[in-house]
Each structure stands twice: as structure tokens, then as C-alpha cells.
C-alpha positions as CSV (number, residue, x, y, z in Angstrom):
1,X,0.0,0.0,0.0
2,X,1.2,3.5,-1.5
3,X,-0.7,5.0,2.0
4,X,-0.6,3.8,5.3
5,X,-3.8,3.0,7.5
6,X,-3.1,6.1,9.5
7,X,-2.3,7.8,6.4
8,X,-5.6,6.4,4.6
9,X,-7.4,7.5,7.9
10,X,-6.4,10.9,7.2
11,X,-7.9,10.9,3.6
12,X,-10.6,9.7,4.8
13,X,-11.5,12.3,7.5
14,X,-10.3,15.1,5.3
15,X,-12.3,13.8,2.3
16,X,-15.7,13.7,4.5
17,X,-15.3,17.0,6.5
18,X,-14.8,18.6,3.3
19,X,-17.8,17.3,1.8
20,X,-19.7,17.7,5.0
21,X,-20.2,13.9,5.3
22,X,-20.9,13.3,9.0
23,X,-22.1,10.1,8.7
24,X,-19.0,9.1,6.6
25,X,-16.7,11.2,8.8
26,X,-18.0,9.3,12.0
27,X,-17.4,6.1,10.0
28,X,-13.5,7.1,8.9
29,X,-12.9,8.3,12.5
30,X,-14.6,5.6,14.0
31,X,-11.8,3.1,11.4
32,X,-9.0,5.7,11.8
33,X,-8.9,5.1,15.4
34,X,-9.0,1.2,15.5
35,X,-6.3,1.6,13.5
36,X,-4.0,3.0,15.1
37,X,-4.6,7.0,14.4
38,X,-4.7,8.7,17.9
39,X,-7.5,11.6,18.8
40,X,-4.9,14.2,18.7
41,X,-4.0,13.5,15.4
42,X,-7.5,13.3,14.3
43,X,-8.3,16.9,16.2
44,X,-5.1,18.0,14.7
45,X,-6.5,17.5,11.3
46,X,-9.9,18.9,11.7
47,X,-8.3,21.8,13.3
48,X,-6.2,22.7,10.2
49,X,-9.1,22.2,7.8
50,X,-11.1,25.2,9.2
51,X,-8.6,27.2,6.8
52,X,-9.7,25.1,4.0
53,X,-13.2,23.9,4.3
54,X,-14.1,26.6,6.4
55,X,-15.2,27.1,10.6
56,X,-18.7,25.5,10.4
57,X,-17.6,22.2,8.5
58,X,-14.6,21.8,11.0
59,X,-16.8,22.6,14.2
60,X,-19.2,20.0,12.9
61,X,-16.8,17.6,12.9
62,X,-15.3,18.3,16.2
63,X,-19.0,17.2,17.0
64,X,-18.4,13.9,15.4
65,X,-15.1,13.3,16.9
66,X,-16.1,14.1,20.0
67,X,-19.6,11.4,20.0
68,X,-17.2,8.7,18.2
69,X,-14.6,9.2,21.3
70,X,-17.3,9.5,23.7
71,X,-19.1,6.2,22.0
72,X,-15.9,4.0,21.5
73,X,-15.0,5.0,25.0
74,X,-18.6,3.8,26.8
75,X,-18.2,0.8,24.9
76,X,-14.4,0.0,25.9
77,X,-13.2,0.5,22.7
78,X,-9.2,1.0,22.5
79,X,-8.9,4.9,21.5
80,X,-5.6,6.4,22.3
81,X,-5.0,9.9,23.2
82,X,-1.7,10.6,21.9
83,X,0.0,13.2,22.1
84,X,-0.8,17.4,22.0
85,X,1.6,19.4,19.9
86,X,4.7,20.5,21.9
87,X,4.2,24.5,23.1
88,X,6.4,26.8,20.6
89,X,9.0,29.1,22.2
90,X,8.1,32.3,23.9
91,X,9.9,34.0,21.0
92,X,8.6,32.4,18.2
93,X,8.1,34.5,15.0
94,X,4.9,32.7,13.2
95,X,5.7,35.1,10.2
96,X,9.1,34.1,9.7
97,X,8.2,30.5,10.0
98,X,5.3,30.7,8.1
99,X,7.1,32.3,5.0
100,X,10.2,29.4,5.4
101,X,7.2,26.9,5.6
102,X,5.3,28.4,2.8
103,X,8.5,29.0,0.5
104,X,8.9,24.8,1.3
105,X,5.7,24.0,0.2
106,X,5.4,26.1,-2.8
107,X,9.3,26.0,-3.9
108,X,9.2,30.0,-3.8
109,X,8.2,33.0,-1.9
110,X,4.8,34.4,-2.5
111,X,3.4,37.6,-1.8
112,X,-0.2,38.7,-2.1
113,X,0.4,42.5,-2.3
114,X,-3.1,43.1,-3.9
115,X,-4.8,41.3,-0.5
116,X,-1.7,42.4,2.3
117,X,-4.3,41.3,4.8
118,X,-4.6,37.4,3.7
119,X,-0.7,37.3,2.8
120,X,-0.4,37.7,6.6
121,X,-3.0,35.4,7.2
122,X,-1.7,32.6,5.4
123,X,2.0,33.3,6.3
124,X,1.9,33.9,10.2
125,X,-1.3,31.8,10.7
126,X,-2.1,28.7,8.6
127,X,1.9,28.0,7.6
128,X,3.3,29.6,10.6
129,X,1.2,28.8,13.7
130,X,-0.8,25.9,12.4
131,X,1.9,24.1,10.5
132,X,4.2,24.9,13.3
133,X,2.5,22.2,15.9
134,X,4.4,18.9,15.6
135,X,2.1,16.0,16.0
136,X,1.6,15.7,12.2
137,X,4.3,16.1,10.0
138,X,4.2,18.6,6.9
139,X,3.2,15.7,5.0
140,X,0.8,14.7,6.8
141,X,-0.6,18.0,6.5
142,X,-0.4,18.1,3.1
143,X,-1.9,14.6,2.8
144,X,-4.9,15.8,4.6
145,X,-5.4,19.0,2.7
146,X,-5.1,17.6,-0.4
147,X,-7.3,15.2,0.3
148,X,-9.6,18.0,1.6
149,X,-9.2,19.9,-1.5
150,X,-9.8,17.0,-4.2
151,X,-13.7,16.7,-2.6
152,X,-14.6,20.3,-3.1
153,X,-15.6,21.4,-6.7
154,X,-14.3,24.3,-8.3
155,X,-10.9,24.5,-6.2
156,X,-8.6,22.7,-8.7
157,X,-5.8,25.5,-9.2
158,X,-5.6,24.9,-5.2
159,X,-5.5,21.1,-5.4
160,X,-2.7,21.2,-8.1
161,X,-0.5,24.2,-5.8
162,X,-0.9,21.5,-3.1
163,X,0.0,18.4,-4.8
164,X,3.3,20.4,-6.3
165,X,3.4,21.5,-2.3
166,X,3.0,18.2,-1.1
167,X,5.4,16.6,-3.3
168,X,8.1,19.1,-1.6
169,X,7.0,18.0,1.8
170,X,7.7,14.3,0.9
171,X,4.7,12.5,-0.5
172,X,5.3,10.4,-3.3
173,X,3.8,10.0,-6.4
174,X,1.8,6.8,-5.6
175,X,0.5,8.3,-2.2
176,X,-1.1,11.0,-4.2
177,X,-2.8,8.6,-6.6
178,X,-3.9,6.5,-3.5
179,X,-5.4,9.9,-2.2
């Protein structure tokens, strides 16, 4: 297999929260975590989604992930906790890091002068502060917005910048077909 089951958990997720899936989402978390994917890594992803499928999809499925814990839990189902992202030093610069990370992803700097506001945005916040937590790898990231991405219509110039991204970040070839 091109993916691994905690990687094909991550499509999974991604894929349903994006479409807005519940029932499917409940389903992928419910398989992602009996197979090995821990509830940090799950709330990890959902958390990074808001900036792609938007705050209500990713709160809906903090719902989900929340009743499938709460259920697998009542019913003595193994579901590990893992692990919370480490804290990030007290003088951490989310802008710099999140124009190194960005620069990484997309293989050069980018600046949205026309919209200064959302450079910042993407920059400090989604590459600098989000992307900064370390219990899921850039490429697990990308993995999981990609597979995000590829379920909403109209957003293809975004899914192509983020397979080129994820490429740079490590996933091969035949992981992105498996997505």
C-alpha cells in the first residue's frame, strides 16, 4: 500500500469533512482510530481544515469526533489519546516560520500584495502557527489538505498548488494517486 492506514485515515476524514459527510466522517474516524490513528492526530487534522473547508464544517466535525470518542469510549473500545503538539518558544516568529514553511511548500516566496491582509493570514497563521504544531508532519498535512481539497468542486488550481506542495513536503507520487 502507497498509504498507510493512519495515512488512509487521514484521507478519509479530510475527504468527509470537506464534503460535509458526517455520517461518513463518523465512520472514517470511528476506522481511523482502530487503527491506530490517535485523537490528537485526528483533532489535529480537523483543526487545520477550518482554513480550507471553512469554521462551520470543521466545528461539525469536532462534533463527530467528539460522540465517536465519547461512544468507542462507553463501549471500551481502545482509542488512544496521543499526544498534543509540543508549546512553541516564547519568541517564536509565526511570520518568519510561516514564510520558510510556505516558501517549502510552494518551492518560492509568494506575496499577495493586492490582498496584504490574507498574505499575513496565510503566512503567520495557517503556515506559521498551524503548520508549526508537531504532532503531524508537513506531509501529513499536506496529505490531509489535499485530500480535503480533491472533494470540493471548483478548487482545482488549489489542489494542483498542493500536490506540487506536497510533493516538496515528501509524498510520493503513488501516495497522491492513492489519495
Amino acid at each position: 500500500m502507497a498509504l498507510t492506514n493512519r495515512q488512509q485515515a487521514l484521507v478519509a476524514i479530510a475527504a468527509n469533512e470537506a464534503k460535509g459527510n458526517i455520517e461518513g466522517l463518523k465512520t472514517a474516524l470511528n476506522e481511523g482510530l482502530a487503527g491506530g490513528l490517535t485523537v490528537s492526530e485526528a483533532k489535529e487534522a480537523l483543526s487545520q481544515l477550518y482554513a480550507y473547508t471553512g469554521f462551520p464544517r470543521s466545528l461539525n466535525a469536532f462534533g463527530a469526533l467528539q460522540q465517536v470518542t465519547d461512544e468507542r469510549k462507553a463501549s471500551g473500545q481502545p482509542t488512544e489519546e496521543g499526544r498534543e503538539a509540543d508549546p512553541l518558544p516564547k519568541d517564536y516568529d509565526a511570520l518568519k516560520q510561516g514564510t520558510e514553511v510556505q516558501t517549502q511548500l510552494t518551492g518560492r516566496a509568494f506575496n499577495y500584495s493586492f490582498a496584504p491582509q490574507t498574505d499575513y493570514y496565510l503566512k503567520a497563521h495557517l503556515f506559521g502557527d498551524i503548520f508549526a504544531r508537531n504532532n503531524l508532519t508537513h506531509a501529513d498535512r499536506e496529505i490531509v489538505t489535499v485530500s480535503a481539497i480533491s472533494a470540493l468542486p471548483g478548487c482545482e488550481p488549489q489542489l494542483l498548488a498542493h500536490i506540487a506542495g506536497a510533493r516538496n513536503m515528501g509524498v510520493t507520487d503513488e501516495q497522491l494517486r492513492a489519495i
